[in-house]
N, CA, C and O of each residue as an XYZ file, in Angstrom:
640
protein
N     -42.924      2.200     12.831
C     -42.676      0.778     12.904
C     -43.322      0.248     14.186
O     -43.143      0.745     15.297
N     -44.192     -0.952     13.882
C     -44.695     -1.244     15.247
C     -43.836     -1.643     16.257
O     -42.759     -1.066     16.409
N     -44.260     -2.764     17.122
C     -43.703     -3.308     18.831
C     -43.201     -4.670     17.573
O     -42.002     -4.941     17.507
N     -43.976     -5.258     16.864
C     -43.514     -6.435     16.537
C     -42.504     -5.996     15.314
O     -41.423     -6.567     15.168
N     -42.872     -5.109     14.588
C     -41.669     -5.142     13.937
C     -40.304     -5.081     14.178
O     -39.355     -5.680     13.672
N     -40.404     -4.083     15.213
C     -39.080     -2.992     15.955
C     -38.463     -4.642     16.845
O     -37.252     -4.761     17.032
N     -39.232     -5.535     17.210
C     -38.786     -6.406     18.355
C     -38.314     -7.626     16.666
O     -37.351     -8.364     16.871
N     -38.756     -7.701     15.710
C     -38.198     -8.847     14.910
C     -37.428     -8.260     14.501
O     -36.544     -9.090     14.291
N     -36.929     -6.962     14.077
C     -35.991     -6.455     13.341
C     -34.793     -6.740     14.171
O     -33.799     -7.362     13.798
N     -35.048     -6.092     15.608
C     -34.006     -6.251     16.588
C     -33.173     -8.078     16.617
O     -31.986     -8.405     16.605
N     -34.425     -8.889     16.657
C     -34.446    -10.154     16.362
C     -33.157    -10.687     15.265
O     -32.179    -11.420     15.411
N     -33.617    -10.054     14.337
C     -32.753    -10.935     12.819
C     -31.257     -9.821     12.569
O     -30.528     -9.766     11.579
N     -31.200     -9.281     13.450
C     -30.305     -8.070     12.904
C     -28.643     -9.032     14.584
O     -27.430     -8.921     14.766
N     -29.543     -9.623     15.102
C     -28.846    -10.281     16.336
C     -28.653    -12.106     16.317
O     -27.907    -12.891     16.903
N     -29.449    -12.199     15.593
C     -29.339    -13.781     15.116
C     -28.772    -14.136     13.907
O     -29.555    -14.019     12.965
N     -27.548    -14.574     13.594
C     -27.050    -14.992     12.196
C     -27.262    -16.313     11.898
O     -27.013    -17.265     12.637
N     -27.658    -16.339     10.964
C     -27.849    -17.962     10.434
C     -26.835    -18.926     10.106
O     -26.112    -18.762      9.123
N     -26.746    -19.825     10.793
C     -26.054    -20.878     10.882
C     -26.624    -22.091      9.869
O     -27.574    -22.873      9.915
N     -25.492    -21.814      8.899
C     -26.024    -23.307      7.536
C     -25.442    -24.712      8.123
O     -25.740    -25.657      7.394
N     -24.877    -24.973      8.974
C     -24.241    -26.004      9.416
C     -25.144    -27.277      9.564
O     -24.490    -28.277      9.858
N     -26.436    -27.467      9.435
C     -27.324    -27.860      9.549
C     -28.397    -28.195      8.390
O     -29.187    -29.139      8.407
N     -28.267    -27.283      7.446
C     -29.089    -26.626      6.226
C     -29.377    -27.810      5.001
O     -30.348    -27.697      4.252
N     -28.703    -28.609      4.927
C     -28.723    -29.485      3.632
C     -29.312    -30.791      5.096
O     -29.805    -31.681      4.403
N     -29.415    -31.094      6.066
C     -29.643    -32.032      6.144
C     -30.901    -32.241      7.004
O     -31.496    -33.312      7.120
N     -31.288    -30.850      7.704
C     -32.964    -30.295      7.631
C     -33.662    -30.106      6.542
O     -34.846    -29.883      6.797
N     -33.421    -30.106      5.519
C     -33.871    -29.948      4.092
C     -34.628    -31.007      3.677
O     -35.843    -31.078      3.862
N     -33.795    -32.049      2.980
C     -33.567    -33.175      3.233
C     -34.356    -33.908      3.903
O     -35.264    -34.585      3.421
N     -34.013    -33.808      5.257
C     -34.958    -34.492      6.193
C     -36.682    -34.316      6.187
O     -37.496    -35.190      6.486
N     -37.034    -32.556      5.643
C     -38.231    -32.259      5.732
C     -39.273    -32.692      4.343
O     -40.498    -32.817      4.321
N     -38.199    -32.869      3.164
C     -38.736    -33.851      1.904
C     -38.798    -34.900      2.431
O     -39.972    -35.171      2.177
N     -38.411    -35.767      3.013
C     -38.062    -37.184      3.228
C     -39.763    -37.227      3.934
O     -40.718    -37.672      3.296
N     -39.884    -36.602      5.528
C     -40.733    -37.025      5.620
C     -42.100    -36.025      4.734
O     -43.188    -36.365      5.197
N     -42.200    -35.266      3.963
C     -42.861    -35.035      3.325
C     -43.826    -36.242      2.417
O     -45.014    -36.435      2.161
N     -42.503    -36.881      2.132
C     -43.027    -38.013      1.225
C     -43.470    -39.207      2.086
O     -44.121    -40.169      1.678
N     -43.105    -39.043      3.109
C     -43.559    -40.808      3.976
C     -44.434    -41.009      4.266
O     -44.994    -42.103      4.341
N     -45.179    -38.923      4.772
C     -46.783    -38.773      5.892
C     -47.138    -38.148      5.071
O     -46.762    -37.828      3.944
N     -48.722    -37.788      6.346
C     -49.318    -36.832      5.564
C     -48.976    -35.449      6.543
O     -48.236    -35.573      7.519
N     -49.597    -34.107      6.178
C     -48.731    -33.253      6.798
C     -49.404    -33.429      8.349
O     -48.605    -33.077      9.217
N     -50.923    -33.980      8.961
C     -51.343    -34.193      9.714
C     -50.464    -34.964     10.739
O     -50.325    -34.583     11.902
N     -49.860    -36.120     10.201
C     -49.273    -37.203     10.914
C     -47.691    -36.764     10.903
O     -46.996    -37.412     11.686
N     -46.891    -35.563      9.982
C     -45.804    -34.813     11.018
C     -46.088    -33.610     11.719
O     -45.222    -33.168     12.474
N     -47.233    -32.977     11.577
C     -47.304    -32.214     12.764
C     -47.395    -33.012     13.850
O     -46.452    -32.809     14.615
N     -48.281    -33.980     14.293
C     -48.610    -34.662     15.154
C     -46.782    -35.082     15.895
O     -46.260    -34.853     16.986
N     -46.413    -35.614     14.914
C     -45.180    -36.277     15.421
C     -43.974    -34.708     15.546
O     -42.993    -34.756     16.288
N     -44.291    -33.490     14.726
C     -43.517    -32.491     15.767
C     -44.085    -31.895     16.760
O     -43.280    -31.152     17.322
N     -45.165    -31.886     17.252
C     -45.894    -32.119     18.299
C     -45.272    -32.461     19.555
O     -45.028    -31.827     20.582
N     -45.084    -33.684     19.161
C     -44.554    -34.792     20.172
C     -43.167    -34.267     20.540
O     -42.936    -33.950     21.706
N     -42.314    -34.172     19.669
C     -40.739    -33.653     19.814
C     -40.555    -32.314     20.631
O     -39.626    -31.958     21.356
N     -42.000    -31.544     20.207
C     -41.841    -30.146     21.090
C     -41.764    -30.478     22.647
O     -40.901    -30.270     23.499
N     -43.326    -31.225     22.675
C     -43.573    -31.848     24.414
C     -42.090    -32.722     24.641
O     -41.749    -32.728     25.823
N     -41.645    -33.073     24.195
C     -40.126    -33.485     24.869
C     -39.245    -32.403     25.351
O     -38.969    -32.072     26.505
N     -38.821    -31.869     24.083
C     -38.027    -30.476     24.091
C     -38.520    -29.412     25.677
O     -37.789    -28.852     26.494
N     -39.982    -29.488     25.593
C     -40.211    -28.642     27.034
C     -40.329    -29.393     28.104
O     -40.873    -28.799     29.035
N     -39.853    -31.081     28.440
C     -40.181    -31.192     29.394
C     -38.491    -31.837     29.727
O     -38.364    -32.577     30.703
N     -37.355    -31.532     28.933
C     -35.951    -31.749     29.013
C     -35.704    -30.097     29.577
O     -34.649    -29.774     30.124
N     -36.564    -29.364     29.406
C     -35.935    -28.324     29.417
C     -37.432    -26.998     30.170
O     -38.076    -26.054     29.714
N     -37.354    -27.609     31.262
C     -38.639    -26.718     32.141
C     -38.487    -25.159     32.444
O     -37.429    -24.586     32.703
N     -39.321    -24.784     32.389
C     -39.727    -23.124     32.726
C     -39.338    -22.714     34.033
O     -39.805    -23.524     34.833
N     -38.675    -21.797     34.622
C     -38.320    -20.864     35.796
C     -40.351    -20.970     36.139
O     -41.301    -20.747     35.388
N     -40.289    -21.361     37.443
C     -41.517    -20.552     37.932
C     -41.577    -19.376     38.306
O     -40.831    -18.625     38.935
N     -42.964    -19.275     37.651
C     -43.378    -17.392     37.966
C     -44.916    -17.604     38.270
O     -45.538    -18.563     38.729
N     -45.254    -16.470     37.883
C     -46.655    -16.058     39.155
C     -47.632    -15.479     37.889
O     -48.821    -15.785     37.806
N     -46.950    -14.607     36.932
C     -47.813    -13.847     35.924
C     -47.561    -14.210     34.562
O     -46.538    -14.828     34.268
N     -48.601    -13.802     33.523
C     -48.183    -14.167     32.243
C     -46.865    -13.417     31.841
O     -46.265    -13.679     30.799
N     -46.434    -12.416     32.788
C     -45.151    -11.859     32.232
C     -44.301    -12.923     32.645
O     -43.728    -13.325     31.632
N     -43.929    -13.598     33.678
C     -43.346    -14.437     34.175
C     -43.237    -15.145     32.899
O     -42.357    -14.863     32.085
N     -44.173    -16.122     32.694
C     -44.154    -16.941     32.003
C     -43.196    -16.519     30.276
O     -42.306    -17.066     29.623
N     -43.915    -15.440     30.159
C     -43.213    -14.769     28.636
C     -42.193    -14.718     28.566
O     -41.699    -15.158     27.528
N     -41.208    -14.110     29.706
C     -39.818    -14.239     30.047
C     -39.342    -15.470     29.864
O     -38.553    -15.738     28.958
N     -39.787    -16.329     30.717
C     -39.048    -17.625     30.676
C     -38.947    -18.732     29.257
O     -38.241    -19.723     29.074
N     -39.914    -18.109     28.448
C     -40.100    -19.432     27.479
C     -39.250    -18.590     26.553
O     -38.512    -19.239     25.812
N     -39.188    -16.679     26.402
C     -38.514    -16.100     25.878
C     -36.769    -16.297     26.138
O     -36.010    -16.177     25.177
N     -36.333    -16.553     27.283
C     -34.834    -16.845     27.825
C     -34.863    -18.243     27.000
O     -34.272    -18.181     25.922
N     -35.434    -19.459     27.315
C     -35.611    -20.580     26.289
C     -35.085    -20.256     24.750
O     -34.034    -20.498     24.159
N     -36.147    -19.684     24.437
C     -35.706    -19.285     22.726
C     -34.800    -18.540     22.088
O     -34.339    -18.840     20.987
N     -34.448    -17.378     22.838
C     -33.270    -16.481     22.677
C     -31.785    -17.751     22.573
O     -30.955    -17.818     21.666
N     -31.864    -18.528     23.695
C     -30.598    -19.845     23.701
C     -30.694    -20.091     22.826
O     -29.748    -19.748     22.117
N     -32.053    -20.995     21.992
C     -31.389    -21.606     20.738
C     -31.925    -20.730     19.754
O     -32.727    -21.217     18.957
N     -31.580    -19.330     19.649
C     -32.532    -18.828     18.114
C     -33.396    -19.448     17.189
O     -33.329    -19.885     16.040
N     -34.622    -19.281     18.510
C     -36.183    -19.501     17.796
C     -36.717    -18.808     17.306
O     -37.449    -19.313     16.455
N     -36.798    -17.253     17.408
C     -36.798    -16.229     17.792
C     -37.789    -15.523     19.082
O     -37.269    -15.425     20.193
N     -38.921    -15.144     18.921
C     -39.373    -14.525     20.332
C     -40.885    -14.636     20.292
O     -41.580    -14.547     19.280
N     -41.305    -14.849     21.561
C     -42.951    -14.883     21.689
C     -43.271    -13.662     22.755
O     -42.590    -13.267     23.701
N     -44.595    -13.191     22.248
C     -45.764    -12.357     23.208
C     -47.116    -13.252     23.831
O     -47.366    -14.296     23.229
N     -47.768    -12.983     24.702
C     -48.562    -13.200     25.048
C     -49.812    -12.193     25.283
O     -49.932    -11.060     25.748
N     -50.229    -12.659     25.019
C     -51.805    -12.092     25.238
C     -53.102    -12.092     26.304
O     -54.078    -12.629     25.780
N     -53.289    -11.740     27.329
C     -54.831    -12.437     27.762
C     -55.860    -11.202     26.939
O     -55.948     -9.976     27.010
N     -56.569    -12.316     26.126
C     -58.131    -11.802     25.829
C     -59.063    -12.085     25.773
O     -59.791    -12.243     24.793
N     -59.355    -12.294     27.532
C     -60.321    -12.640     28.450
C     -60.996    -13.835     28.278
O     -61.394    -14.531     29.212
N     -61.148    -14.114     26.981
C     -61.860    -15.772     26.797
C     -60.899    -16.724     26.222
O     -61.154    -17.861     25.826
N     -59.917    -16.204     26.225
C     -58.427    -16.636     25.774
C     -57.215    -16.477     25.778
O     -57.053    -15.332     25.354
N     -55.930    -17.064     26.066
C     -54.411    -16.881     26.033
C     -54.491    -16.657     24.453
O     -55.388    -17.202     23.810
N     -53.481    -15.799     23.808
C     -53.252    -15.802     22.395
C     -51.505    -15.547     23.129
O     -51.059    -14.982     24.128
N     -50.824    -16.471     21.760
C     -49.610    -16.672     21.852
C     -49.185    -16.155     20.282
O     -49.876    -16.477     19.316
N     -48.173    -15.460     20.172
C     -47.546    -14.768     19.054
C     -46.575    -15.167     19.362
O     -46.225    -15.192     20.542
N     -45.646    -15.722     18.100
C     -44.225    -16.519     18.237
C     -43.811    -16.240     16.802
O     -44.195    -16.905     15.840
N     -42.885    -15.056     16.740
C     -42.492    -14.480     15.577
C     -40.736    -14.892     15.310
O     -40.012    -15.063     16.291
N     -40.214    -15.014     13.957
C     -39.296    -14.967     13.694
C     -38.433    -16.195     14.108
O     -37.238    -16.277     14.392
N     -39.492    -17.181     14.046
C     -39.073    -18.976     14.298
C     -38.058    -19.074     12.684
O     -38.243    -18.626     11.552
N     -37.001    -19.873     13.306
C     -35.967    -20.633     12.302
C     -36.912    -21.750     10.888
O     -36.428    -22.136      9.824
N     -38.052    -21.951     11.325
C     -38.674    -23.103     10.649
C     -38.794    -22.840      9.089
O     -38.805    -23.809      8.329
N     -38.870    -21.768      8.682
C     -39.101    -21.621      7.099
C     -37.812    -21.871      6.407
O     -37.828    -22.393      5.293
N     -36.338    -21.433      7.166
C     -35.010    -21.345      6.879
C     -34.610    -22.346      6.715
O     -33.801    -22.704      5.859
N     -35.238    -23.091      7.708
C     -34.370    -24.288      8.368
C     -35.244    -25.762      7.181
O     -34.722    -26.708      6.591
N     -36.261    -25.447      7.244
C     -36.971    -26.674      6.489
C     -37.443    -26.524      5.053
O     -37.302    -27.382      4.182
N     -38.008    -25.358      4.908
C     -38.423    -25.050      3.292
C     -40.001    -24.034      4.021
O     -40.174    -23.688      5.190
N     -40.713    -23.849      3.078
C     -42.057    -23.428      2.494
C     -42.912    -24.281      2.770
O     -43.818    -24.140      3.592
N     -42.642    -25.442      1.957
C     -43.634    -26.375      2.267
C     -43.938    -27.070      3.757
O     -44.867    -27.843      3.993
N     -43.069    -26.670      4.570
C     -43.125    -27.299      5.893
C     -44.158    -26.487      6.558
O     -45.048    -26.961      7.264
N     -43.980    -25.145      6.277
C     -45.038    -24.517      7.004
C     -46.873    -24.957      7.519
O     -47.689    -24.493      8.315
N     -46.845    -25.923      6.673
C     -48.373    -26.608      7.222
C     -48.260    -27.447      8.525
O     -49.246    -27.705      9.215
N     -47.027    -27.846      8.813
C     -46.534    -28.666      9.719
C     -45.549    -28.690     10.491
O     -45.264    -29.588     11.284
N     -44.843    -27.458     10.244
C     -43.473    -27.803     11.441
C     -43.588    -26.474     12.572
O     -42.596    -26.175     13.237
N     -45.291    -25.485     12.763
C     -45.159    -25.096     14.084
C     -45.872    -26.122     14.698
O     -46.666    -25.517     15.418
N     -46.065    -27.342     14.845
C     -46.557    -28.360     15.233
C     -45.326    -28.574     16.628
O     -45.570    -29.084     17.722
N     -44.097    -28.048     16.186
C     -43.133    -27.923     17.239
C     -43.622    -27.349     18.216
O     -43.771    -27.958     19.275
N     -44.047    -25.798     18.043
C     -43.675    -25.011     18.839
C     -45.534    -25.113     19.892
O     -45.665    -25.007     21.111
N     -46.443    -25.298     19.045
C     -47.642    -26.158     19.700
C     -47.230    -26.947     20.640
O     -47.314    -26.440     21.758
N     -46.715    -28.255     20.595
C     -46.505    -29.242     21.497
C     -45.491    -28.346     22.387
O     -45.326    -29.238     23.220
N     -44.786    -27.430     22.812
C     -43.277    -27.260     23.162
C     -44.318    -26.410     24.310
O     -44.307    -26.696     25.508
N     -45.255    -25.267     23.685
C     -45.853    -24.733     24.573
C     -47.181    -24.845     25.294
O     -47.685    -24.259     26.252
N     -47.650    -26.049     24.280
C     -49.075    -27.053     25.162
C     -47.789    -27.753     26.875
O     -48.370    -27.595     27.949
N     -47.083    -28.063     26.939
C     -46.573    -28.902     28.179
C     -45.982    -28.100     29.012
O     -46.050    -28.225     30.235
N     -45.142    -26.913     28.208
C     -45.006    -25.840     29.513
C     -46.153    -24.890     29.643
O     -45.918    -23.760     30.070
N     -47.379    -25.236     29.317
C     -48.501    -24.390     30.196
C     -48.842    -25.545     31.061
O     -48.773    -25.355     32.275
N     -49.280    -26.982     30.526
C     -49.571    -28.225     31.447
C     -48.239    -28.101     32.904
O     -48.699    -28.321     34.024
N     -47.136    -27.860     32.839
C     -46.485    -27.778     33.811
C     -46.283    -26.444     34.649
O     -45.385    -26.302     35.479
N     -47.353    -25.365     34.288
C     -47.360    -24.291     35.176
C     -48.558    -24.716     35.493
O     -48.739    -23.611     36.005
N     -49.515    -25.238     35.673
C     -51.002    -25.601     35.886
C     -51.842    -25.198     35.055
O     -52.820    -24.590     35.488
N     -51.721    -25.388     33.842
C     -53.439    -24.656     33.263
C     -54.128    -26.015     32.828
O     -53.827    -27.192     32.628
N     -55.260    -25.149     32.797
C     -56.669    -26.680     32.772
C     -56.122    -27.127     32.105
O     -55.370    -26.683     31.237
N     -56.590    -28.792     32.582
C     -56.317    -29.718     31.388
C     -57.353    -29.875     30.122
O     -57.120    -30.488     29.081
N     -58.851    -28.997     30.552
C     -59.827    -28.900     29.421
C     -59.547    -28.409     28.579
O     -60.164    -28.524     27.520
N     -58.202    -27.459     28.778
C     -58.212    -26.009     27.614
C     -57.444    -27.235     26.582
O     -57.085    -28.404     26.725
N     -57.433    -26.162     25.431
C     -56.642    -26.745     24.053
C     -55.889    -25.485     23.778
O     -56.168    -24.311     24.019
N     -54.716    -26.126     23.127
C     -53.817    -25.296     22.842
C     -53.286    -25.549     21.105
O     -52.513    -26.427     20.720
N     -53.755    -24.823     20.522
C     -53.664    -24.756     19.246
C     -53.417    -23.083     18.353
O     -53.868    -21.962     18.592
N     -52.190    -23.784     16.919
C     -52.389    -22.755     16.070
C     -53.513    -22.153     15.423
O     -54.327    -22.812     14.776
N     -53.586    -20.688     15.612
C     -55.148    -20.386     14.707
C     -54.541    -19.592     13.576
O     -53.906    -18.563     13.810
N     -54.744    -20.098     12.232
C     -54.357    -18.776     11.333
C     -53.112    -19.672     10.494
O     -52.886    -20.846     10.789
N     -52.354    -18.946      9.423
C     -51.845    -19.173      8.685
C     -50.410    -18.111      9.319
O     -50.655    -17.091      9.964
N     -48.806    -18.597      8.977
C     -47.492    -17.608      9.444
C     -48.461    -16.415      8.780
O     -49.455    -16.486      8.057
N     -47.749    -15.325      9.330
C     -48.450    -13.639      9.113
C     -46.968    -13.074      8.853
O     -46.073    -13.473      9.598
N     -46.711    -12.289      7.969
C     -45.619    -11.379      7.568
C     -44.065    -11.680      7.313
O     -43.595    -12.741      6.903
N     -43.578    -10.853      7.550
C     -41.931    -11.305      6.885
C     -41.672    -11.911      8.092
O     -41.718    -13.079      7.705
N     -41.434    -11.983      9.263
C     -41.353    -12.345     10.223
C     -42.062    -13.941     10.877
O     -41.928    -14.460     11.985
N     -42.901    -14.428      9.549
C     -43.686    -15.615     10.171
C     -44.444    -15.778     11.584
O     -44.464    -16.918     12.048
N     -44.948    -14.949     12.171
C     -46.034    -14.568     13.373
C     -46.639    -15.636     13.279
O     -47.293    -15.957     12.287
N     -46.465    -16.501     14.563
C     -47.477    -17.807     15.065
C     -48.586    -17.753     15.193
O     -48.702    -18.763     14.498
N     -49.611    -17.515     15.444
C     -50.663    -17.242     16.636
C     -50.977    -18.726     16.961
O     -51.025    -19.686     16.192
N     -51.202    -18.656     18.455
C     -51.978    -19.502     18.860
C     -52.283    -19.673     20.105
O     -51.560    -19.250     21.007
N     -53.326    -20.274     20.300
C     -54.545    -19.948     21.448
C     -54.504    -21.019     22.725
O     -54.276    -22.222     22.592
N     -54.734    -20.438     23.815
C     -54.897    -21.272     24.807
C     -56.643    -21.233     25.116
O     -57.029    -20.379     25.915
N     -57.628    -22.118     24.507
C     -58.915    -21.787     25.100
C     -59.796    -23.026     25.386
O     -59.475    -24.213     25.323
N     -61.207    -22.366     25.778
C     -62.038    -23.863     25.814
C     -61.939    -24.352     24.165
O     -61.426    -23.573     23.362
N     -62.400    -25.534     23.761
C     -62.623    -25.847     22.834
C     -63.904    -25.151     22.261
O     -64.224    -25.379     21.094
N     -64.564    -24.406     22.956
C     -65.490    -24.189     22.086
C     -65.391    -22.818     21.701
O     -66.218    -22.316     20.941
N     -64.479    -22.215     22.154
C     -63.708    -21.237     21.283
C     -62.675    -21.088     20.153
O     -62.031    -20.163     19.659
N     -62.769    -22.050     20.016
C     -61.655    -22.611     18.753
C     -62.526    -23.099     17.568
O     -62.032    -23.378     16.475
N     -63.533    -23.167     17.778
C     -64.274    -23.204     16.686
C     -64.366    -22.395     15.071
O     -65.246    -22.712     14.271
């Protein structure tokens, strides 16, 4: 079993799902299904993330472990579930596995609701200092039972 499995298993075997919420995230994610397009609610969970991280700022640290910790203590509070980081050298890669979003909203949200976790971690890198040239975007489609994020901190012309 790999690092990511052994760390999501640990994940879902420690997080119980809470329906208290369930019919009216549902709900809510048809509603605006039908109002936008999925462009214009990512955009707008986007926005809700960059709030969410700037109500709620990062411990300063010094290294990308630093940083992993802290956004990891973040998510563990509200069972998001857990992110890795990456440097590979022409790029940050961010892995954010075992997010509530498929549970919590449906299937169909998936084109649009890590648009959260984009905006949440585009403003806590803007508030540890990273360029303001870089872009911070999902690359890729969820990956496995676990829904694996990826996404990149790079120039734009690596995102190509």
């Amino acid at each position: 079993m790999s690092d990511l499995e052994q760390g999501s298993l640990a994940y879902f075997l420690s997080a119980p799902v809470d329906a208290q919420w369930a019919d009216f995230l549902r709900v809510m994610a048809e509603e605006l299904a039908e109002q936008m397009s999925a462009e214009e609610i990512r955009a707008f969970f986007a926005v809700l993330g960059r709030r969410i991280a700037r109500r709620n700022p990062l411990a300063a640290g010094e290294t990308l472990q630093d940083l992993e910790s802290a956004v990891n203590q973040h998510l563990r509070r509200c069972n998001w579930g857990w992110m890795r980081v990456r440097d590979l050298n022409t790029s940050l890669e961010f892995l954010h596995s075992c997010s509530p979003l498929r549970q919590a909203l449906g299937d169909q949200a998936m084109d649009w609701a890590p648009g959260l976790f984009e905006g949440m971690y585009d403003e806590w890198l803007k508030q540890s200092g990273a360029d303001e040239t870089l872009v911070f975007q999902q690359v890729g489609r969820p990956e496995g039972m676990q829904d694996t994020l990826r996404f990149r901190l790079a120039h734009p012309s690596q995102l190509l």
